[in-house]
N, C-alpha and C positions, 0 to 999 in steps of 0.2 A: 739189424741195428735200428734202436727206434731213435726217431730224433724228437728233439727237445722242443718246446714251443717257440722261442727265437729264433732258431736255426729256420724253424716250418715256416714263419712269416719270412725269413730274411729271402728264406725260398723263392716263396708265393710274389714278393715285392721285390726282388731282384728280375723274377721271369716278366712278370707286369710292366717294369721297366724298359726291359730288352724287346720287347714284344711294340714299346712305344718307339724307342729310340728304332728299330728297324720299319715299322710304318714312315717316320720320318726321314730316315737319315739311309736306312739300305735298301730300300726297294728299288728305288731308279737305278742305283749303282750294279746293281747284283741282275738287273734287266741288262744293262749294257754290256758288261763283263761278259754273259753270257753270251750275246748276242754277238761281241765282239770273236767270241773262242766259236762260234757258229758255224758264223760267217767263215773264218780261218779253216776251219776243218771241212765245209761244203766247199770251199773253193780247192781244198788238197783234191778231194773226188771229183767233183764236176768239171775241172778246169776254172778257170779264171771269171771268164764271162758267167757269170752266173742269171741265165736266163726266168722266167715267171713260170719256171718249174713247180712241181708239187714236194719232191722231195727234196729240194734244197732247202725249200721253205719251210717244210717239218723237223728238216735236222736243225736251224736257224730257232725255232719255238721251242722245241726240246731244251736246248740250250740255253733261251733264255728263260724258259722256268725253273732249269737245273740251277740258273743261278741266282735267281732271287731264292729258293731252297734251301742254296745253301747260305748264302746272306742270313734267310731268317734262322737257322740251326746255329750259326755263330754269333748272330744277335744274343738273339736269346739264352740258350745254353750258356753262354759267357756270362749275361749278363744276373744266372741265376744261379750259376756257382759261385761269384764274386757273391751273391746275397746269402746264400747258406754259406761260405766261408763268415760272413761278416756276423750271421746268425750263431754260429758254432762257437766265434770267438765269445760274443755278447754271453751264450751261457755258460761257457769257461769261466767268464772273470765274473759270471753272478753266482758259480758255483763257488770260486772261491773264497764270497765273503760271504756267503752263510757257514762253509766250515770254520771260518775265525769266530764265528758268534757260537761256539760251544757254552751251553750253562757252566760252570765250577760249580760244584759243588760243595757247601762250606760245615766244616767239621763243627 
């Protein structure tokens, strides 16, 4: 399916968006989130006390990159299928006023 030139920009400036709004808006969250579900799940293994272990502290990292990762995959992704949807529509309704501009041809 090829896409259309509106559609490709609504793309490109949808992702460029999502890509801003998560430097902004989901990085710190999507660190703590993770870090929060870390911490949760090193504490089911290690017990409670979670001492200055190495592997508490690796499952704790893993964690919190998994979720700034997936913070930016829903950033972004979202916010660049809302721009190719918004792109797709833009050349629907450009498609359908060049087919109202048919020449007549007059007898």
């Amino acid at each position: 399916m090829k896409m259309e030139a509106a559609a490709k920009k609504g793309f490109y400036i949808g992702g460029g968006a999502g890509l801003a709004l998560f430097a902004v808006i989901g990085l710190l969250p999507g660190s703590f989130v993770g870090g929060i579900i870390g911490l949760n799940i090193a504490a089911k293994i290690f017990g409670l006390s979670l001492n200055t272990e190495l592997m508490p502290r690796m499952i704790v990292a893993f964690f919190m990159v998994f979720g700034v990762m997936i913070s930016a995959i829903v950033f972004m992704l979202g916010s660049a299928l809302l721009g190719l949807i918004a792109g797709q529509l833009i050349d629907f309704l450009s498609r359908g006023k060049e087919a109202l501009r048919v020449p007549v041809k007059m007898k």
